[in-house]
C-alpha positions as CSV (number, residue, x, y, z in Angstrom):
1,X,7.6,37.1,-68.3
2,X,6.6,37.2,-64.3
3,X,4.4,40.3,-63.3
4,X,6.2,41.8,-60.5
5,X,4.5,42.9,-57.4
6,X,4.6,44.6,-53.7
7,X,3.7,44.3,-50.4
8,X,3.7,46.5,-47.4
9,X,4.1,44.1,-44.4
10,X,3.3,47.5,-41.9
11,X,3.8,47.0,-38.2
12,X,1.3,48.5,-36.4
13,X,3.3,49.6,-33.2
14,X,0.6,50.7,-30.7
15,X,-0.9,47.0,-31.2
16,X,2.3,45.2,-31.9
17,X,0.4,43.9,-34.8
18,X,0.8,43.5,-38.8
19,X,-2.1,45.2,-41.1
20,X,-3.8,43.0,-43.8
21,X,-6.8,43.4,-45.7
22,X,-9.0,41.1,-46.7
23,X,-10.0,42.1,-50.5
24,X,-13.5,43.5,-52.0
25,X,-16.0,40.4,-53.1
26,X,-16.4,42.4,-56.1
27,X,-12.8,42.2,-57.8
28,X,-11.7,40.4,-60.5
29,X,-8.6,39.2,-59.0
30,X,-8.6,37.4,-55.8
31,X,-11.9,38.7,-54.2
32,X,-12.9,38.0,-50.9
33,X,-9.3,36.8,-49.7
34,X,-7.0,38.7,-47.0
35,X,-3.6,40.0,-48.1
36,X,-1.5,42.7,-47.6
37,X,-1.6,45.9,-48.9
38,X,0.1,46.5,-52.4
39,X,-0.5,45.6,-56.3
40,X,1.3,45.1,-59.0
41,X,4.4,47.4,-60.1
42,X,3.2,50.3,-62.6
43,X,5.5,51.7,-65.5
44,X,5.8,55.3,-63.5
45,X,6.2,53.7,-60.2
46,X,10.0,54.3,-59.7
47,X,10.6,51.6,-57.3
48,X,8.8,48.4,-55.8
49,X,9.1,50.1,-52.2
50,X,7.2,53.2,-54.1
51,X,5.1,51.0,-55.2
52,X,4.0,49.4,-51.9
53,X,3.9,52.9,-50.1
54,X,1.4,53.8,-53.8
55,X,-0.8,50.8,-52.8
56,X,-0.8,51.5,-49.1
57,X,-1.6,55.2,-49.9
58,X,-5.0,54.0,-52.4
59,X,-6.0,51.3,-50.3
60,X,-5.7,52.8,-46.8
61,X,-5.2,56.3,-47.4
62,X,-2.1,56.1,-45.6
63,X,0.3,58.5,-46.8
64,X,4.1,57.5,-47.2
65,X,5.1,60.3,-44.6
66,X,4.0,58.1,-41.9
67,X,5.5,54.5,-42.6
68,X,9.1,53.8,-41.9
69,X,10.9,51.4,-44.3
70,X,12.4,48.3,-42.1
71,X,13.6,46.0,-44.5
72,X,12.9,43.8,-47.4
73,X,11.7,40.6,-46.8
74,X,12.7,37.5,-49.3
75,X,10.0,37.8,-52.6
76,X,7.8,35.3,-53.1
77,X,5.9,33.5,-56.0
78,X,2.4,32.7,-56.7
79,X,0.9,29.7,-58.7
80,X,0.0,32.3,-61.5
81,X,3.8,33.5,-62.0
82,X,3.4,36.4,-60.4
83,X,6.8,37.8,-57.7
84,X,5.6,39.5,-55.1
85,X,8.4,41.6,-53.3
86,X,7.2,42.1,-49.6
87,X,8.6,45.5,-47.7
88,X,9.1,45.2,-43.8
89,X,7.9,48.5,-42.5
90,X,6.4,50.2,-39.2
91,X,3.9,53.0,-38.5
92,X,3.4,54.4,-34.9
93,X,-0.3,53.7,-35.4
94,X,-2.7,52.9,-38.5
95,X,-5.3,55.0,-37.4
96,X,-6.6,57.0,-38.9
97,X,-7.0,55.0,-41.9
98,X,-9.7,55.1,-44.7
99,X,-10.7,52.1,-46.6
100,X,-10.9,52.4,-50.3
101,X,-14.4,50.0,-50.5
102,X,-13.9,49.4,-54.5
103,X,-11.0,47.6,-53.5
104,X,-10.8,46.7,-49.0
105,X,-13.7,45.4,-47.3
106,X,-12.0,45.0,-43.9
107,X,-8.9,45.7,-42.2
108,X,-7.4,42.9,-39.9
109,X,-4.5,43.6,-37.2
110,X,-2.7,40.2,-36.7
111,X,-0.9,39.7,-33.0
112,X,2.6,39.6,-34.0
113,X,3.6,37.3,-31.2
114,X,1.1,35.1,-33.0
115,X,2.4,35.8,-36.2
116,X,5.8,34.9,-35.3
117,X,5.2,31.1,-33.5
118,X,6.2,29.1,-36.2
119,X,3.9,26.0,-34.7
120,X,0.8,28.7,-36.3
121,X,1.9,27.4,-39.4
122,X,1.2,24.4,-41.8
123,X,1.2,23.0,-45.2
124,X,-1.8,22.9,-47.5
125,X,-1.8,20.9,-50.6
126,X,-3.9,22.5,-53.8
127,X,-4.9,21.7,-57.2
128,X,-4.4,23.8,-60.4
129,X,-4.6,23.0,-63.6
130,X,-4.2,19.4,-63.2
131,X,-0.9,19.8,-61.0
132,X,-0.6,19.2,-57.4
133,X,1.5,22.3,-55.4
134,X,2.3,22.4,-51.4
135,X,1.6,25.6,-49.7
136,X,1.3,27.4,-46.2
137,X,-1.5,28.0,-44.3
138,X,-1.5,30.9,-41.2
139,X,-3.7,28.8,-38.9
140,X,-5.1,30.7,-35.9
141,X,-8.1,32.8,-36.1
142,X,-11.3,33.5,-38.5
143,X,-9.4,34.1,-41.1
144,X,-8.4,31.5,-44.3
145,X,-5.0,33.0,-44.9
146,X,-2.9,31.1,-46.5
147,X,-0.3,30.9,-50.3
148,X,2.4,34.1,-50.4
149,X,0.5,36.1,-48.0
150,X,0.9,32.7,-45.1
151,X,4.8,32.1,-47.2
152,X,5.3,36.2,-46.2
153,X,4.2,36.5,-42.7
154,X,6.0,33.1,-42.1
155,X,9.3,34.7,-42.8
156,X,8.5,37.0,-39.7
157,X,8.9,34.2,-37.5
158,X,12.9,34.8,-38.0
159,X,12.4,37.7,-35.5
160,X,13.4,40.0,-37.9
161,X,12.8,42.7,-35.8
């Protein structure tokens, strides 16, 4: 059975810019690498959205009060089986924010005029387990961002909004 997942894809409207995080070194799943904010889906989360705005609120501190709910976005899977249901949303501005350290190092604003030129994008091949899969890679920047997070923020290039 697939572990189901969510994502907040927040627009950040005083930069015009989407919110991800790039993960603590320290945990045990996917350290080090930048995402969006949201987790798995709990047994006493009552919805995946709840469950993005639950994330958002324990990785940010940002309370649900202040994100407005867009749209969903199509779900994605990863090479471990996990579906990851991404939630379009906006917030007049991210600040003020507080980064949970056991779990965000950093928080990265992303241009969304960059982030919706489809020429920003390619594919990536990878290894695992002795198989061969095709990804995406988000190219511009410092940043390696690339696999559902890339596969998400690519959908955006559908000026969706």
């Amino acid at each position: 059975m697939s572990t189901q997942s969510a994502v907040i894809v927040l627009h950040d409207q005083e930069t015009d810019s989407i919110v991800l995080t790039k993960r603590s070194a320290h945990l045990n799943h996917h350290p080090g690498e930048i995402c969006f904010p949201g987790g798995r889906w709990e047994a006493q989360d009552s919805s995946l959205w709840f469950t993005a705005l639950r994330e958002l609120k324990e990785e940010l501190a940002i309370d649900s009060t202040r994100v407005q709910l867009i749209d969903h976005l199509q779900p994605e899977i990863t090479l471990n089986n996990v579906i990851i249901y991404p939630w379009l949303a906006s917030i007049a501005n991210i600040k003020p924010y507080a980064m949970n350290k056991n779990e965000v190092d950093e928080v990265i604003l992303l241009p969304m005029q960059e982030v919706k030129k489809m020429d920003n994008y390619c594919s990536i091949f990878l290894e695992k387990n002795g198989r061969s899969f095709e990804s995406c890679r988000y190219i511009p920047g410092n940043y390696f961002v690339w696999g559902a997070t890339a596969r998400i923020m690519k959908q955006l290039t559908q000026n969706l909004f």
